[in-house]
C-alpha angles and dihedrals in degrees: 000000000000116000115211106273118270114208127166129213110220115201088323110324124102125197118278109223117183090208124347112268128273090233129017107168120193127296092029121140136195112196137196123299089021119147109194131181138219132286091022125160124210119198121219111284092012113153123202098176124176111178102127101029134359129272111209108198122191131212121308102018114183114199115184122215103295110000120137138226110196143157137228104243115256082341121071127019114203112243106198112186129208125304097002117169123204131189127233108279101009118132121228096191131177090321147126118243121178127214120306101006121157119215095186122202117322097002127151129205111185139199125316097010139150123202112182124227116280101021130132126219112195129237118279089016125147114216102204117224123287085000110158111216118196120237133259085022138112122240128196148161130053107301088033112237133181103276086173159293117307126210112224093255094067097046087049088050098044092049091052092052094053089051099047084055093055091053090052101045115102106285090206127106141174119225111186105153093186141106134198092229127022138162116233084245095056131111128214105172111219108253094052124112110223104177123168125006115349129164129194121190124205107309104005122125149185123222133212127299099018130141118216116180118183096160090115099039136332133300102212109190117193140226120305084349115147127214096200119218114307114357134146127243134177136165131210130210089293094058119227125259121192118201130245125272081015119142121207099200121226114292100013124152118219101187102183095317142118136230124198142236115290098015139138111214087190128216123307097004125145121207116202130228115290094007115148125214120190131211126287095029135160123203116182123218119281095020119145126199134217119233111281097358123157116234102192122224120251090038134097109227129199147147132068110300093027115254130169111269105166149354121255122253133198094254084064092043084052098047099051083051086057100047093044086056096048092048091058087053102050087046086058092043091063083038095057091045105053107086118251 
């Protein structure tokens, strides 16, 4: 089951593919400074978005249901070597990954990495920024750390079992880009599912591949807050808000909770059912939070389960400000682009 190709300008710059995949499943989207090689598979909902930087892709890329390719504005492009296979939800973000290498389900590689060629990084695993991973050795752990050397017959039969697990995984997908309230300076980007009651304020959007469901209570999303490329989202009785100027990072999982006003909810995390999250947070990426836990406001919090780790800072005040504002530029520049 192959979808028609959906490729997106980006001021200008539309994707290079070298020949169109050989699969490209519902829900997929190619964005912007993207160089992409041939034999590629897409799974159902993958993102390769390059807005801010360019992602440079090699032959026979495998992308499982829901995993994301993204970029660092203005700080880090994504170098994506040959025959690289990636599990569904798992994040490739503003990172270096040699030849051959297997992120497997889950996985997250963050800013500034470099993962060498050969190497496997197990399922559910947190690459730390600017880690360097050795190559032809399996990683794991969260942080990820060396566990030890593979033979080339394990990395070969771990690749093909990722992949075969891509194949397998369910090849529909929803796309309902709309939400029940939105304001004209809202963004909705066109693969997400928006069911139920969603609300968007002046600024906010919502990127690709992300499931919104408001059937039970309202998702309320804030001004100039910002849902990243396919993350989850689902409110309970009491419906969800989600502050102004918040990000909720790529691949992130809301489960009937709220998050303030001024927060980063990083990369990969998944926040439990009635958990609270106060103003002027930090969550770092990976973090997993208990049911009903309190995450209190002027800390960075990480680790499974979240624990503070840290005090913010006003280089990480500045930067969630500065996330919230280029993602309401990026928002007005495909806008810009999509024809009236």
């Amino acid at each position: 089951m192959t979808a028609a190709l959906n490729v997106i300008s980006y001021e200008g710059t539309c994707p290079a593919l070298a020949a169109n995949p050989v699969a490209a499943l519902p829900g997929h989207a190619v964005v912007g400074r993207v160089t992409l090689g041939v034999n590629a598979w897409l799974g159902a909902g993958s993102v390769i978005r390059a807005d801010g930087h360019y992602v440079r892709i090699g032959d026979a890329l495998h992308m499982g249901r829901a995993a994301t390719i993204h970029i660092a504005h203005a700080v880090y492009p994504t170098l994506v070597g040959d025959r690289v296979c990636i599990g569904a939800d798992a994040v490739v973000h503003a990172c270096t990954v040699g030849d051959d290498v297997v992120v497997e389900k889950g996985a997250v590689i963050l800013d500034g990495a470099t993962v060498g060629a050969g190497s496997v990084i197990e399922a559910g695993s947190i690459v730390y920024p600017r880690s360097k991973l050795e190559p032809g050795t399996l990683y794991a752990g969260r942080p990820a750390v060396l566990v030890r050397a593979l033979n080339a017959h394990e990395r070969l039969a771990r690749a093909e079992l990722q992949r075969a697990s891509n194949v397998a995984a369910d090849a529909t997908w929803t796309c309902q880009p709309h939400a029940t309230q939105a304001a004209p300076n809202a963004f909705v980007a066109g693969t997400c599912d928006l069911a139920g009651g969603v609300q968007l304020a002046d600024g906010a959007s919502v990127w690709f591949g992300s499931r919104l469901d408001g059937r039970v209570a309202t998702i309320s999303i804030g001004r100039l807050c910002n849902v990243q490329d396919n993350s989850l989202l689902r409110a309970g009785p009491q419906g969800m808000a989600l502050g102004d100027e918040t990000t909720i990072g790529h691949n992130v999982q809301l489960l009937e909770c709220n998050v303030g006003a001024r927060c980063l909810v990083g990369i990969g995390s998944r926040i439990a059912r009635d958990t609270t999250i106060d103003d002027d947070t930090f969550v770092a990426g990976g973090c997993i939070t208990e049911p009903g836990q309190h995450l209190s406001g002027g800390l960075v919090w990480g680790g499974d389960p979240a624990r503070p780790i840290g005090q913010m800072n006003e280089a990480k005040r500045a930067a969630i400000l500065n996330i919230a504002t280029v993602y309401a530029a990026y928002a007005d520049a495909l806008r810009a682009g999509v024809p009236g």
